[in-house]
ChimeraX commands (.cxc) that place a marker at each C-alpha (Angstrom):
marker #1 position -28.00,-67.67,-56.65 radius 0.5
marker #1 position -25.39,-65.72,-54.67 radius 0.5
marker #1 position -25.98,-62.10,-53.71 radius 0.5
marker #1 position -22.67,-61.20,-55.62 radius 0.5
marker #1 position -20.72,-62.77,-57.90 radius 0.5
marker #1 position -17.37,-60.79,-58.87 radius 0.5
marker #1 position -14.95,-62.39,-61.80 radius 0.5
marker #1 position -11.81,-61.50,-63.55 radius 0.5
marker #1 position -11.35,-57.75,-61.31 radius 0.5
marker #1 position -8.63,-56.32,-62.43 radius 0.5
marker #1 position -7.06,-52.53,-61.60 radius 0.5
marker #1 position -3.78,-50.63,-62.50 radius 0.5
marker #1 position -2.87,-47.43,-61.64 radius 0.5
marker #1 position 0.20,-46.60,-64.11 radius 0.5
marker #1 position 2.29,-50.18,-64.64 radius 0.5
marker #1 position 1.13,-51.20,-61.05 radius 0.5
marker #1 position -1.44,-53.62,-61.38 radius 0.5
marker #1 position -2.71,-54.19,-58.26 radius 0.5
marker #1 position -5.22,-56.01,-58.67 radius 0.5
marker #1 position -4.32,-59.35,-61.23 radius 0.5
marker #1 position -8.01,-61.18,-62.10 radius 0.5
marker #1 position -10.36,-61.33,-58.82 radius 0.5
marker #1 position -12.75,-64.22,-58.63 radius 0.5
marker #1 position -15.37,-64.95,-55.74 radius 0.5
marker #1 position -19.02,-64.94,-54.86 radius 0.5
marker #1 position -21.21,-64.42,-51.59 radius 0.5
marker #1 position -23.95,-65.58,-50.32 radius 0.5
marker #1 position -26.85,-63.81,-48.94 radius 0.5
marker #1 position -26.46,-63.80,-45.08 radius 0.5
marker #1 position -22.43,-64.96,-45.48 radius 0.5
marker #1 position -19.96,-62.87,-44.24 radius 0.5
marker #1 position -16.66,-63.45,-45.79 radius 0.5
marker #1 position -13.67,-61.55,-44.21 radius 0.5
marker #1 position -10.59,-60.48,-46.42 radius 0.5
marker #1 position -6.75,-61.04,-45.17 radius 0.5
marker #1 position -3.34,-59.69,-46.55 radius 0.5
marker #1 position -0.74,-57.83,-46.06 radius 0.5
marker #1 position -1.32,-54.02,-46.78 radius 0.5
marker #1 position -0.52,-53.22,-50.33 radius 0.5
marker #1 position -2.19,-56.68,-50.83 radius 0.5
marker #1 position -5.25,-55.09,-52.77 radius 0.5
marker #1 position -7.61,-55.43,-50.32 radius 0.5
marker #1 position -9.03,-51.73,-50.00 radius 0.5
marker #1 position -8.85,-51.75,-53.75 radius 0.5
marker #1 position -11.45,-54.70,-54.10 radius 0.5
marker #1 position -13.84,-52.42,-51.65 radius 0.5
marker #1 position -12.98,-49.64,-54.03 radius 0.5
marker #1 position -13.85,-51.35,-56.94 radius 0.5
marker #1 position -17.04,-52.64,-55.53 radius 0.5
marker #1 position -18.15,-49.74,-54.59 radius 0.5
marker #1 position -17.35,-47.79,-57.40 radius 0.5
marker #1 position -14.72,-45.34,-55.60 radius 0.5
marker #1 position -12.39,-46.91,-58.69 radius 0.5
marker #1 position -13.19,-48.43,-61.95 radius 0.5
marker #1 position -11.59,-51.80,-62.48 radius 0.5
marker #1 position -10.05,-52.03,-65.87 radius 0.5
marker #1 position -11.36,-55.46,-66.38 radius 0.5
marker #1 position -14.27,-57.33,-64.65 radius 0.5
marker #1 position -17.72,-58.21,-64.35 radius 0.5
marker #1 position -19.72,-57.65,-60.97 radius 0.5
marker #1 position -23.27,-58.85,-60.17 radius 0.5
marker #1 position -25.56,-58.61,-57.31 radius 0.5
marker #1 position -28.64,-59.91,-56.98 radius 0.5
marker #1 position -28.68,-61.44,-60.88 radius 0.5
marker #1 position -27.96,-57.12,-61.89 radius 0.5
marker #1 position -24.94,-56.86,-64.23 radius 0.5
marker #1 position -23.69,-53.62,-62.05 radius 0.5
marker #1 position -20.17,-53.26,-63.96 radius 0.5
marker #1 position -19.17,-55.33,-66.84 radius 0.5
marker #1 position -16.03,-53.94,-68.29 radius 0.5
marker #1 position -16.03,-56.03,-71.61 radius 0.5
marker #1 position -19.11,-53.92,-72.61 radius 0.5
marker #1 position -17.77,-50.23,-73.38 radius 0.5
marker #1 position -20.06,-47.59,-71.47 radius 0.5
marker #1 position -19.88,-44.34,-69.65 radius 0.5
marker #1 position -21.58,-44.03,-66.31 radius 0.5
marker #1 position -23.04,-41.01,-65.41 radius 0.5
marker #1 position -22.66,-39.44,-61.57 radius 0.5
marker #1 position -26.54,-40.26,-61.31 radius 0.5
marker #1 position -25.98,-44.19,-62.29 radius 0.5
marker #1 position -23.04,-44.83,-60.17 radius 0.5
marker #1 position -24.41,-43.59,-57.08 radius 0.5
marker #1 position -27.62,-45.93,-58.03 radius 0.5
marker #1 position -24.93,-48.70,-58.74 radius 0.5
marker #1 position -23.83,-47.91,-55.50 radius 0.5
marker #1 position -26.36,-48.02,-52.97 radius 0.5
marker #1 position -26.10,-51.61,-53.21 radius 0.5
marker #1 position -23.08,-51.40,-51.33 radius 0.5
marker #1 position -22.56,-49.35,-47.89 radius 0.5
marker #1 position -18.68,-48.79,-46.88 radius 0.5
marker #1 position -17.68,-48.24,-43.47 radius 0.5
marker #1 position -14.34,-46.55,-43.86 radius 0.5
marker #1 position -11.19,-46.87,-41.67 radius 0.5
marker #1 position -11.20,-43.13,-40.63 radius 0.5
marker #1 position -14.82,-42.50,-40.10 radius 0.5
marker #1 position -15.40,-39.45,-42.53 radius 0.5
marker #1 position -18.44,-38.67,-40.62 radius 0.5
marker #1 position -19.00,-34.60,-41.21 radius 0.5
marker #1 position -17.82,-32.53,-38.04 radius 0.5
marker #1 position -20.55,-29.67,-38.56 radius 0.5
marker #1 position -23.55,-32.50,-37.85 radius 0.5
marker #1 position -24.51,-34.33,-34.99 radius 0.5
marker #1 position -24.40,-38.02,-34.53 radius 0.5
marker #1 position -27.97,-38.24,-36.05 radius 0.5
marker #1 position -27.80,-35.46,-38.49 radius 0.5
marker #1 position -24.83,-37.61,-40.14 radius 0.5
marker #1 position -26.66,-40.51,-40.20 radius 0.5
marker #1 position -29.89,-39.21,-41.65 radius 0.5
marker #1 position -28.31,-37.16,-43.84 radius 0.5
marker #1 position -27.47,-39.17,-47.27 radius 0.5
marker #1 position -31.06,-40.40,-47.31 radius 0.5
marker #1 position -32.38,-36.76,-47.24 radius 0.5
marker #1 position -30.08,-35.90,-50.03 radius 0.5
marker #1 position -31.05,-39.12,-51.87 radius 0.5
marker #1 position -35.01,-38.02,-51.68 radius 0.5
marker #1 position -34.07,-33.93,-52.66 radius 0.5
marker #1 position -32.03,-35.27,-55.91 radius 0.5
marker #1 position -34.80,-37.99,-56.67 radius 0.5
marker #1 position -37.60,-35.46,-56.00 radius 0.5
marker #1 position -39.30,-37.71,-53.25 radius 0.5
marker #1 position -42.23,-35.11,-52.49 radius 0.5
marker #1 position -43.31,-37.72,-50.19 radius 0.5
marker #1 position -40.50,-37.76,-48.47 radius 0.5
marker #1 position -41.12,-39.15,-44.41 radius 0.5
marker #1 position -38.87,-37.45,-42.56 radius 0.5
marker #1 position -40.55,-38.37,-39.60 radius 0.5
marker #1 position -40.09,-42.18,-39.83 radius 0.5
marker #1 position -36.38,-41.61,-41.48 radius 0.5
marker #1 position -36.14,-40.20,-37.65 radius 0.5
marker #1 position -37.17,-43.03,-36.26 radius 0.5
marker #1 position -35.31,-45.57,-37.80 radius 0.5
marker #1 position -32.42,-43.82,-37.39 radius 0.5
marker #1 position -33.16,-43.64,-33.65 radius 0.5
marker #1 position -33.53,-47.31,-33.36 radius 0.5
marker #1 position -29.82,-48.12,-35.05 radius 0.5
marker #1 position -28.71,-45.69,-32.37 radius 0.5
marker #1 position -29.95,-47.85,-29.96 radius 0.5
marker #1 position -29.28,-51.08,-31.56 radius 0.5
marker #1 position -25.40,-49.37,-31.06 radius 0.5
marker #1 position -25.73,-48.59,-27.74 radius 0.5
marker #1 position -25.58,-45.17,-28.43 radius 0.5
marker #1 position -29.09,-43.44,-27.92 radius 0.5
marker #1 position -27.88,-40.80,-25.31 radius 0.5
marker #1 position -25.05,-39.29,-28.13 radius 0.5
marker #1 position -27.49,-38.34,-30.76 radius 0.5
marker #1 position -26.80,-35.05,-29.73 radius 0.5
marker #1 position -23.23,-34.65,-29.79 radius 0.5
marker #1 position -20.87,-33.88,-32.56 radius 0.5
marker #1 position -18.08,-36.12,-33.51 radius 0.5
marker #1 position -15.64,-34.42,-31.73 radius 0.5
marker #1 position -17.39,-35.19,-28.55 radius 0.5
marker #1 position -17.13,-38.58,-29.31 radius 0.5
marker #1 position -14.63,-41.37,-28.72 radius 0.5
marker #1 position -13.09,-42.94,-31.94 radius 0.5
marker #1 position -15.08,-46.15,-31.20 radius 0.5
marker #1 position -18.33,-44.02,-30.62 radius 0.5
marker #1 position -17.50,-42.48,-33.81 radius 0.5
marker #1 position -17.06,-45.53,-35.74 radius 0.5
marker #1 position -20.64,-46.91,-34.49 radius 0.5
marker #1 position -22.01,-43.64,-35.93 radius 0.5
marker #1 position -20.13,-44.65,-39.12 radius 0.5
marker #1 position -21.95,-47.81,-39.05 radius 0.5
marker #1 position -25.29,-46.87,-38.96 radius 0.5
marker #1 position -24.83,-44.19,-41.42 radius 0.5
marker #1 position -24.21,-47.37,-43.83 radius 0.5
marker #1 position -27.02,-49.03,-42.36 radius 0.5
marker #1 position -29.82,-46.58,-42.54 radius 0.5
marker #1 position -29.32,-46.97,-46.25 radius 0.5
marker #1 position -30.15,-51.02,-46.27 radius 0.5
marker #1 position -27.35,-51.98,-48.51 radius 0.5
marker #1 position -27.57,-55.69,-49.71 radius 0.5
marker #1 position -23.89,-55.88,-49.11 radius 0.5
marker #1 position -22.15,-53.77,-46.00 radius 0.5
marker #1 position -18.48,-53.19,-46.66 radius 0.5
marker #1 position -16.39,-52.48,-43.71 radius 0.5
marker #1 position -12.67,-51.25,-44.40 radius 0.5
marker #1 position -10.03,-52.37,-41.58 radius 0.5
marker #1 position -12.76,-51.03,-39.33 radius 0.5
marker #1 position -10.61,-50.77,-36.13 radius 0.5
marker #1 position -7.20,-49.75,-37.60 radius 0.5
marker #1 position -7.64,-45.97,-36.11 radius 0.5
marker #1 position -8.57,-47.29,-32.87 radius 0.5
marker #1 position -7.13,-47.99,-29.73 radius 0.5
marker #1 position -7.44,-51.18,-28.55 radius 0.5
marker #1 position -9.62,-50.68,-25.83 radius 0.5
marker #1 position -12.11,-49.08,-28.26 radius 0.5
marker #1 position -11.47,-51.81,-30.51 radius 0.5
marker #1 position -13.94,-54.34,-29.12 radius 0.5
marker #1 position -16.83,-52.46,-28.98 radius 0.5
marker #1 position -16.80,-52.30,-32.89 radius 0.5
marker #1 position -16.37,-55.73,-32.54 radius 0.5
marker #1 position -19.42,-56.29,-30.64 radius 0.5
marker #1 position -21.64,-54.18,-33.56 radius 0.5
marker #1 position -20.19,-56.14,-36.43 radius 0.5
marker #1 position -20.85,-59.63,-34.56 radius 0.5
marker #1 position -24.34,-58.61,-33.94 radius 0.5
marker #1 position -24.81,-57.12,-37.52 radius 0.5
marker #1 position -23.64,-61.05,-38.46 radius 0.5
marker #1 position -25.74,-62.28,-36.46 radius 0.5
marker #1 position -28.72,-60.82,-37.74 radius 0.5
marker #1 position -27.73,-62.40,-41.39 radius 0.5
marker #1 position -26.37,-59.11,-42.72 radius 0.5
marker #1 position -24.22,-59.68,-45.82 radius 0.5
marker #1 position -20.85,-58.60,-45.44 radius 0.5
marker #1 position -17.47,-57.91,-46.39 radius 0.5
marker #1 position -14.46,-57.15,-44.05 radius 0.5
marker #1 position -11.67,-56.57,-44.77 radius 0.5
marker #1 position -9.38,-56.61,-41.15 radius 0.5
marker #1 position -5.94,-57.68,-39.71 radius 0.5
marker #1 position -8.00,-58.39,-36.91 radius 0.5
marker #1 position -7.20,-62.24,-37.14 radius 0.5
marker #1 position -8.99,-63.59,-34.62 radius 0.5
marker #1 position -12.40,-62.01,-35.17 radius 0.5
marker #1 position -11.93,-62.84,-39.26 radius 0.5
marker #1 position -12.04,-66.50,-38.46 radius 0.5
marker #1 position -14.88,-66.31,-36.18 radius 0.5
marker #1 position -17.08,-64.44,-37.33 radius 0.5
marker #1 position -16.96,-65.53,-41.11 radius 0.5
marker #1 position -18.69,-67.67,-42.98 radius 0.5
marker #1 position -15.77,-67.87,-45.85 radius 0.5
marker #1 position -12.24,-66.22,-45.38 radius 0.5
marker #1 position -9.70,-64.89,-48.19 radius 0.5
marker #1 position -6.12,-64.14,-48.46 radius 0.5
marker #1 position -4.84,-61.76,-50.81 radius 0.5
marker #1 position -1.50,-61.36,-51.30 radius 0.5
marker #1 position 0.16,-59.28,-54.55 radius 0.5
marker #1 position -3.40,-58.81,-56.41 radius 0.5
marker #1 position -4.61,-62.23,-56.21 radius 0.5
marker #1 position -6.27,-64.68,-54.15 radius 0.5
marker #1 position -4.03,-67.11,-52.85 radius 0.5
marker #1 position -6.20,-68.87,-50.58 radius 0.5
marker #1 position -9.79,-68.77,-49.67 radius 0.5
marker #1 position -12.41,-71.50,-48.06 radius 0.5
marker #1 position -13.65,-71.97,-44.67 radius 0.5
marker #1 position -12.29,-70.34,-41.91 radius 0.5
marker #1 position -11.51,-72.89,-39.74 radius 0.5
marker #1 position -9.93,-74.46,-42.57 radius 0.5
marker #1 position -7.77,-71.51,-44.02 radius 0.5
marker #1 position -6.27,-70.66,-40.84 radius 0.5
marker #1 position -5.96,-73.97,-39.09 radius 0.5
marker #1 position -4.94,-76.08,-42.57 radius 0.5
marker #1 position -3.57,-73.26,-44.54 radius 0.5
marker #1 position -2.77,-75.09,-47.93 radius 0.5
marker #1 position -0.52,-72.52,-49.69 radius 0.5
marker #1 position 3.07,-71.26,-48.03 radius 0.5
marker #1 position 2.65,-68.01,-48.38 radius 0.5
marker #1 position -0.65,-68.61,-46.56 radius 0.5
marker #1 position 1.18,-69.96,-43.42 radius 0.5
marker #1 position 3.75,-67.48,-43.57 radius 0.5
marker #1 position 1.25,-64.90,-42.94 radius 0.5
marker #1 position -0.55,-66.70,-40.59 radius 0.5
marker #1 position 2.24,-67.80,-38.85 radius 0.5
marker #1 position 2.76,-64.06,-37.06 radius 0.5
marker #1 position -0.63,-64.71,-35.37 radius 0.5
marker #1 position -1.06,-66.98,-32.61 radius 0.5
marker #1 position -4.07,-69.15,-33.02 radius 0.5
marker #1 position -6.25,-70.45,-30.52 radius 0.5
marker link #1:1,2 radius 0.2
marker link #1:2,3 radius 0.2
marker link #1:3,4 radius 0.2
marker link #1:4,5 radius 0.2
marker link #1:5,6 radius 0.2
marker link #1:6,7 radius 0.2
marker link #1:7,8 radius 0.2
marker link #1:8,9 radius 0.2
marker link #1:9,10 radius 0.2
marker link #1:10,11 radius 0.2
marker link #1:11,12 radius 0.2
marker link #1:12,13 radius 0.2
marker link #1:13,14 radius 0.2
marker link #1:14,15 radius 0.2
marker link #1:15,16 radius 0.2
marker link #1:16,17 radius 0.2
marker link #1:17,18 radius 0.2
marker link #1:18,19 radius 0.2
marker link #1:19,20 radius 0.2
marker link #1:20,21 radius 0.2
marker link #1:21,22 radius 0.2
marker link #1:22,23 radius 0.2
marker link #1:23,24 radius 0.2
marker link #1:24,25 radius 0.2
marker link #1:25,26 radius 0.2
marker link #1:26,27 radius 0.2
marker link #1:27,28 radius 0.2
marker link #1:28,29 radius 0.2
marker link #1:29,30 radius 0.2
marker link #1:30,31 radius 0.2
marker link #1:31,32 radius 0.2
marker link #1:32,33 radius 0.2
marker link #1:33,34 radius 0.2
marker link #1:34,35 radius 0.2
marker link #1:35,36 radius 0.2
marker link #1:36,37 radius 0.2
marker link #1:37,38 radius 0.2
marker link #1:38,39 radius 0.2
marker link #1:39,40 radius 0.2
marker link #1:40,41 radius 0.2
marker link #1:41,42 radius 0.2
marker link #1:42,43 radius 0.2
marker link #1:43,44 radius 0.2
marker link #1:44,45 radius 0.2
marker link #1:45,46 radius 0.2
marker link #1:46,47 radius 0.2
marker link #1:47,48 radius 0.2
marker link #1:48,49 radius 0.2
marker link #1:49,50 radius 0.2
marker link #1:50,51 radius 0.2
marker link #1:51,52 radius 0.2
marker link #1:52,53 radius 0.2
marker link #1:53,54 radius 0.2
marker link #1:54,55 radius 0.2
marker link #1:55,56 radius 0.2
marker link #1:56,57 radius 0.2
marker link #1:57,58 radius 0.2
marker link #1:58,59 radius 0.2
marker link #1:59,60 radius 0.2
marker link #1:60,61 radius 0.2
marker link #1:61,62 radius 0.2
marker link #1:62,63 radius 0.2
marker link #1:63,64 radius 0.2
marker link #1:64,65 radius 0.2
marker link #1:65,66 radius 0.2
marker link #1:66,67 radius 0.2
marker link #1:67,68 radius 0.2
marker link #1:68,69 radius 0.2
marker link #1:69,70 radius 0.2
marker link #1:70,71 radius 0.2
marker link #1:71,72 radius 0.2
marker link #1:72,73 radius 0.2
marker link #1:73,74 radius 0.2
marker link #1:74,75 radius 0.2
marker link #1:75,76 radius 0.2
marker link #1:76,77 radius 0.2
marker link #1:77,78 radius 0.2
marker link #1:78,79 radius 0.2
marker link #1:79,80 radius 0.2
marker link #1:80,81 radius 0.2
marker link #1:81,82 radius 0.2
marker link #1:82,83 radius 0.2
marker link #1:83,84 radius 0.2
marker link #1:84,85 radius 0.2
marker link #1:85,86 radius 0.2
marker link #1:86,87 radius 0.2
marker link #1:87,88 radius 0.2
marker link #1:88,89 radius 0.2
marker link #1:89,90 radius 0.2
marker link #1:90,91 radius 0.2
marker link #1:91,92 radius 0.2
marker link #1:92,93 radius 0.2
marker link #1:93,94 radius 0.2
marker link #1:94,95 radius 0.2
marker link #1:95,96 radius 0.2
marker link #1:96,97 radius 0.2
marker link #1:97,98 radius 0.2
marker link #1:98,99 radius 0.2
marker link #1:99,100 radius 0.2
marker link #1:100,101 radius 0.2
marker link #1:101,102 radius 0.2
marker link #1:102,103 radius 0.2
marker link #1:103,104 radius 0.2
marker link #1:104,105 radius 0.2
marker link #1:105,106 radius 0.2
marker link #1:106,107 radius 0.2
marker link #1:107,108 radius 0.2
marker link #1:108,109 radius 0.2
marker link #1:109,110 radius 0.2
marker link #1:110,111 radius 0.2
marker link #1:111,112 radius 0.2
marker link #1:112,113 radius 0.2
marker link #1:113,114 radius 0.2
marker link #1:114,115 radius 0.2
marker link #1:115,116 radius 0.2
marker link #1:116,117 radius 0.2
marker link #1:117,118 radius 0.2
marker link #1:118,119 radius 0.2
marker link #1:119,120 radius 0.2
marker link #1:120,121 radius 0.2
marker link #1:121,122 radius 0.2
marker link #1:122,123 radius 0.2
marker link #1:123,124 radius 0.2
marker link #1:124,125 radius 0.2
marker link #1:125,126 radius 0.2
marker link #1:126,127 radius 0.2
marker link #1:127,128 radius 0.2
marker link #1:128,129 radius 0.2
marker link #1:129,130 radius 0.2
marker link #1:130,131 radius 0.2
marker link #1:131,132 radius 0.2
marker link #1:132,133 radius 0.2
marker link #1:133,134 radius 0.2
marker link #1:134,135 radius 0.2
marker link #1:135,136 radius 0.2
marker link #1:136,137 radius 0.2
marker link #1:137,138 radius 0.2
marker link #1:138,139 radius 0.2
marker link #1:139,140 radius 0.2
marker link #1:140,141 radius 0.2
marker link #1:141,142 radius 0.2
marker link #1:142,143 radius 0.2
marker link #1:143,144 radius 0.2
marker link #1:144,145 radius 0.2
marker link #1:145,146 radius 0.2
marker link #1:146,147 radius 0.2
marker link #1:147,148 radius 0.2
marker link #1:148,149 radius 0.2
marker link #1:149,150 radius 0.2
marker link #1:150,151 radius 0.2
marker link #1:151,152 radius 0.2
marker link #1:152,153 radius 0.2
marker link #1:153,154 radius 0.2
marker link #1:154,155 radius 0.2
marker link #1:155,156 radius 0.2
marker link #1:156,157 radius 0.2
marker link #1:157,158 radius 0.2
marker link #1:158,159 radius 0.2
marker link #1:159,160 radius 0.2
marker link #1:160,161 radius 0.2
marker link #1:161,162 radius 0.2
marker link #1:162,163 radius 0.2
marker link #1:163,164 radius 0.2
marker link #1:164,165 radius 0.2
marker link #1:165,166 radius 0.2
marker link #1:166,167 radius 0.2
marker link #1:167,168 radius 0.2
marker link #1:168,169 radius 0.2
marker link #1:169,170 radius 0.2
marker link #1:170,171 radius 0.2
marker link #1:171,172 radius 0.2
marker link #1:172,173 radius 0.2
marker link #1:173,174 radius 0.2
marker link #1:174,175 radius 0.2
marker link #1:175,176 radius 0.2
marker link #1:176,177 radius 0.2
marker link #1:177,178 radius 0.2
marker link #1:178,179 radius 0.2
marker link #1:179,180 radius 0.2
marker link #1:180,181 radius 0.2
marker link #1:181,182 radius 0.2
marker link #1:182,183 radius 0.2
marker link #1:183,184 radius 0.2
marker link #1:184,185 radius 0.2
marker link #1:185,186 radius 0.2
marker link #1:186,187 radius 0.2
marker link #1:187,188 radius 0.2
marker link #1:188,189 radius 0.2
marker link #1:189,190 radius 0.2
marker link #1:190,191 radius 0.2
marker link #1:191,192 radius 0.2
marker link #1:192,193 radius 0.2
marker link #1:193,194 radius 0.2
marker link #1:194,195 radius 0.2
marker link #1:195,196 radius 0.2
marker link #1:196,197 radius 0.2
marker link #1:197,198 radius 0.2
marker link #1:198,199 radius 0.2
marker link #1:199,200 radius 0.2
marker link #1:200,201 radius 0.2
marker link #1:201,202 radius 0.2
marker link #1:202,203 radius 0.2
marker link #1:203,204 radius 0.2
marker link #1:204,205 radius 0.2
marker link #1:205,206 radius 0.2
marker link #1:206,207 radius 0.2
marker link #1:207,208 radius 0.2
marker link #1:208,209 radius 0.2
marker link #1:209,210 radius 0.2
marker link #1:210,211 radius 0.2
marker link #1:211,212 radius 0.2
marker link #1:212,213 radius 0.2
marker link #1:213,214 radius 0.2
marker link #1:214,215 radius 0.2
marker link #1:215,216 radius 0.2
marker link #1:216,217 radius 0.2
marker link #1:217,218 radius 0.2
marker link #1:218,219 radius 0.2
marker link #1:219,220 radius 0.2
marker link #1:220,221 radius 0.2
marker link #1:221,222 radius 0.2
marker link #1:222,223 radius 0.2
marker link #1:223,224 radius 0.2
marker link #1:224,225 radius 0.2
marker link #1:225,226 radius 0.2
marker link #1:226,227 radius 0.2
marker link #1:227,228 radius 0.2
marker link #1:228,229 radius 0.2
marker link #1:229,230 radius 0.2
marker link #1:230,231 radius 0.2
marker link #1:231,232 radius 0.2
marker link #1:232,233 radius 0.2
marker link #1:233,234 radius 0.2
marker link #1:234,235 radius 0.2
marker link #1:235,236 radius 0.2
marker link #1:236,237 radius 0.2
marker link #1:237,238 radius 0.2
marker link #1:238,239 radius 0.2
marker link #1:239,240 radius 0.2
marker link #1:240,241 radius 0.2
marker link #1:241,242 radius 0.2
marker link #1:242,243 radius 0.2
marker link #1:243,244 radius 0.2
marker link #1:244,245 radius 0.2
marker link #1:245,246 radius 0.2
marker link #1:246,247 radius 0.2
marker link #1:247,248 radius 0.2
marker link #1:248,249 radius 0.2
marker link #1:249,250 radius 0.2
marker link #1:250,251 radius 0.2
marker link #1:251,252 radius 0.2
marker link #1:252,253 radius 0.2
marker link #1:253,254 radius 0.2
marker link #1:254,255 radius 0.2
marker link #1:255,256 radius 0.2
marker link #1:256,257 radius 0.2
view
């Protein structure tokens, strides 16, 4: 059974519907990396999946759950959509981490708040620590704890982002054009943490214009383009034997290996 299964997304805001009947599963361990031009959709999907926006049509699944099915009239409460949501961690494109915490105090902070609204009198604190400690070093990053995002480099920052998603052990981690605010000598580095992550057999989404590292590092590629998928499939096969024209149009501004 895949980890998620998401069918017939669709979104408007006003008479712009931007997102036109969304179809596509993932497997557990997979990695599937999302393509388009902007204004494609593709941050809406993430949106949508991670309940940021409510698709007006839809059904997604993870893990067998029926998280959102929008055929079946309902009104979430604050309380169930950030329980819907913790299957999901989002890495965002700018960061967001909170300027008045440390590097460690960001990332240990949602789980805190998560045991305070839950009432976790058992709450270990201690080993929260510690775990967070090892993601620090797992992003080469042990000796920044200390140090306030301001103090560190946008790529630095982003890694901080990263394990802030982690330390919540999301089935799926969702990573929006991840590199877009950096430079592009910080851009590798990010590289390097998401490659590991896949690696490992972490389940993720990415959604990048980051060509390249989409078709190697995913197990199943897909190209949006005006609210629907026009292609998806295997990497190699999407970008080397694109089947669709508008498919090698956009691929045709990237030079491929």
């Amino acid at each position: 059974m895949p980890i998620l299964e998401v069918s017939g997304l669709r979104k408007s805001f006003g008479k712009t519907e931007v997102l036109k009947g969304i179809d596509f599963t993932l497997e557990k361990g997979g990695v599937l990396s999302i393509i388009g031009s902007s204004g494609s959709g593709k941050t809406t999907l993430l949106r949508c999946l991670n309940f940021l926006e409510r698709p007006d049509e839809g059904k997604i699944t993870v893990n067998g759950e029926t998280l959102l099915d929008c055929s079946v009239p309902s009104t979430l409460s604050e309380t169930e959509i950030r329980r819907k949501r913790l299957h999901f961690g989002l890495v965002f494109q700018s960061f967001n981490l909170f300027p008045q915490y440390t590097a460690l105090e960001n990332v240990m902070l949602a789980p805190q708040l998560l045991a305070s609204e839950s009432h976790n009198h058992g709450f270990d604190k201690a080993g929260l620590r510690a775990e967070a400690e090892e993601l620090f070093a797992s992003i080469g990053l042990s000796e920044r704890m200390g140090n306030y995002p301001h103090q560190l480099s946008g790529g630095q920052q982003q890694r901080v982002a990263i394990a802030r998603a982690l330390i919540m052990h999301p089935d799926i981690l969702c990573f929006d054009e991840p590199t877009s605010a950096l430079d592009p000598e910080l851009t590798g580095e990010v590289l390097k943490v998401i490659r590991g992550l896949s690696e490992k057999n972490t389940t993720m989404i990415i959604v990048t214009h980051e060509m390249e590292f989409a078709r190697d590092v995913a197990s199943h590629v897909i190209f949006m383009d005006g609210g629907v998928i026009c292609e998806q499939g295997d990497p190699l096969e999407v970008f080397n034997h694109p089947k669709q024209e508008r498919t090698r149009q956009f691929l045709s501004r990237y030079s491929q290996k």
